[in-house]
C-alpha positions in Angstrom: 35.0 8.0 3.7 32.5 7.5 1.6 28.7 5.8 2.9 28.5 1.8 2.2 25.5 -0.1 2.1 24.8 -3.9 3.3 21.4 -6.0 2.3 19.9 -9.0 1.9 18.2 -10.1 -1.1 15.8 -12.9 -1.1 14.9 -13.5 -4.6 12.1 -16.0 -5.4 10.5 -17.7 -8.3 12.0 -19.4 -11.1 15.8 -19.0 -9.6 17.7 -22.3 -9.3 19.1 -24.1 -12.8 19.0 -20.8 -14.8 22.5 -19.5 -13.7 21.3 -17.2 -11.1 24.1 -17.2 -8.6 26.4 -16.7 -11.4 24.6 -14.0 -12.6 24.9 -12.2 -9.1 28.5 -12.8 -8.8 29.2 -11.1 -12.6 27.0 -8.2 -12.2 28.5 -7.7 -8.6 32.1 -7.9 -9.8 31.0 -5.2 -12.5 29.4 -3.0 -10.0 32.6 -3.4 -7.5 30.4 -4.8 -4.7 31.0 -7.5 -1.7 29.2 -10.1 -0.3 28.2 -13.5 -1.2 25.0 -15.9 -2.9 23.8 -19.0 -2.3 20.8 -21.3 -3.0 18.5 -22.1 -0.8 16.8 -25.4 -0.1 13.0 -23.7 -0.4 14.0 -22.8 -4.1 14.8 -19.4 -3.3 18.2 -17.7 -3.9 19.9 -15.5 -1.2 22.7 -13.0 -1.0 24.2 -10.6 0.4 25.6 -7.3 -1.2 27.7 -4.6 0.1 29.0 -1.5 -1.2 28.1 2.0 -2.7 24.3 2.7 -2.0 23.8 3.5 -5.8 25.7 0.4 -7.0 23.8 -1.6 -4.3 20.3 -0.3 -5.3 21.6 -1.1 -9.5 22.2 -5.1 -7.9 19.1 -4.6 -6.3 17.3 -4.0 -10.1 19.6 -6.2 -11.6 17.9 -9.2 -9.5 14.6 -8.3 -10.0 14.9 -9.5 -13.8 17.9 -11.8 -13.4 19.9 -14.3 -15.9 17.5 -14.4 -19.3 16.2 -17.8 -18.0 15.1 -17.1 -15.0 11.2 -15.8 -14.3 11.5 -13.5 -10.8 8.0 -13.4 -8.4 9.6 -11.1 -5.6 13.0 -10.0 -4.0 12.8 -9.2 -0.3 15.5 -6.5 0.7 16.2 -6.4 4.1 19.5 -3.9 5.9 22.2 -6.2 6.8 25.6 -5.8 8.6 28.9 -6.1 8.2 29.5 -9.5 10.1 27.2 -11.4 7.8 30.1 -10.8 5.2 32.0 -13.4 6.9 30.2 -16.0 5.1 32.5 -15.6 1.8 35.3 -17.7 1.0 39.0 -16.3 2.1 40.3 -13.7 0.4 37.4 -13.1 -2.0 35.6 -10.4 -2.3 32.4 -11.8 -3.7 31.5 -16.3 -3.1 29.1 -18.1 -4.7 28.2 -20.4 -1.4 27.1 -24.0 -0.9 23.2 -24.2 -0.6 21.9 -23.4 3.1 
């Protein structure tokens, strides 16, 4: 079996009206990987990504410039587990969630 990795991106700056959950969810999709985004009420966006480590670290890069609109300060990674993939919609494999 092979090795999975699960974080926790917090992404901050210039996030929310640019498209950046929708960004995550297509460049997850291309990269085969799980988990879920949201917004977040203090402007930042969140998510959650699962998969293989190398694919996970490319998401990882991939948030740290974002949609063309969007102007990134920081993204926080922090290990996460597997039950925080419950948050995603039925039978999905990657959600775009309500705002938390």
């Amino acid at each position: 079996m092979s090795a999975r990795r699960i974080v926790r991106l917090m992404i901050s700056g210039r996030v929310h009206g640019v498209g950046f959950r929708y960004f995550v969810e297509r460049e997850a999709g291309r990269r085969k990987l799980e988990g879920w985004v949201r917004n977040r009420r203090d402007g930042a966006v969140e998510a959650l990504i699962a998969g293989a480590p190398e694919a996970v670290e490319e998401m990882c890069e991939a948030c740290r410039r974002g949609p063309p609109a969007a102007a990134v300060d920081a993204v926080e990674v922090r290990e996460a587990d597997a039950s925080d993939l419950a948050l995603r919609a039925p039978g999905e494999s990657f959600s775009v969630l309500q705002t938390a």
